[in-house]
N, C-alpha and C positions, 0 to 999 in steps of 0.2 A: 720290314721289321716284323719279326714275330710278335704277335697278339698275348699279352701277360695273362695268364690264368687268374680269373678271378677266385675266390676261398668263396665255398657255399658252404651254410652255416647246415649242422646236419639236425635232424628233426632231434629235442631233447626225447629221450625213453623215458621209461619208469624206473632203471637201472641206475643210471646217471641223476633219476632225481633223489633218488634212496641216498646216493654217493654225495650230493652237494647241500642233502639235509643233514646227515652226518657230521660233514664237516663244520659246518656252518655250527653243530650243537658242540662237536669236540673243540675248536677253538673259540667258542661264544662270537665268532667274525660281526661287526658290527660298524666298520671302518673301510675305509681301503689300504688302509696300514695295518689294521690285523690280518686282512687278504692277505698283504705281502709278509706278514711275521710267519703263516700257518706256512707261503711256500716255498719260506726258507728251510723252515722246519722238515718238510717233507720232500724235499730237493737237496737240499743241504749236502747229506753224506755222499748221494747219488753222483751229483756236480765233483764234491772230489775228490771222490774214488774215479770218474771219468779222467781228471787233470790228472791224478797219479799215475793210472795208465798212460796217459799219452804221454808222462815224460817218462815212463820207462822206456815207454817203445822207443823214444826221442832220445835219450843215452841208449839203449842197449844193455842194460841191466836195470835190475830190479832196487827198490829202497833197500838199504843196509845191507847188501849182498856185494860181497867182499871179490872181486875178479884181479885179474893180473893187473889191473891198470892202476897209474900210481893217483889216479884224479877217481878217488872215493863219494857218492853221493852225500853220508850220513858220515859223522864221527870227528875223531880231534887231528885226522893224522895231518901231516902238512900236506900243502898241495900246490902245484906250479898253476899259474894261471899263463 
């Protein structure tokens, strides 16, 4: 059996501590549920603009873009299941 790589934690800079003082002052984080609200907030759109793509690519066309086919993404038309 292959040997699992272990994760080495990498040395904090002073870049990353600028970035986790900010944070910490922009969402007042004071919880581990404020953690998880600030990385909703900043994941959020990211996460589903990622899932949008993927079910484009996963149908073959894009949201509200109208093609030959009679199984429409968006809209009121009818549709065969």
């Amino acid at each position: 059996m292959a040997k699992k790589d272990i994760y080495k934690v990498k040395p904090m800079t002073e870049g990353k501590r600028n970035i986790i003082a900010g944070l910490l002052q922009e969402y007042d984080i004071q919880t581990a549920e404020d953690i998880q609200d600030a990385l909703k907030d900043l994941l959020g759109g990211t996460i589903q603009e990622m899932l949008e793509n993927e079910m484009n690519e996963h149908l073959g066309y894009e949201k509200y873009e109208r093609t030959s086919e009679d199984n429409y993404r968006n809209g009121k038309k009818t549709k065969r299941i």
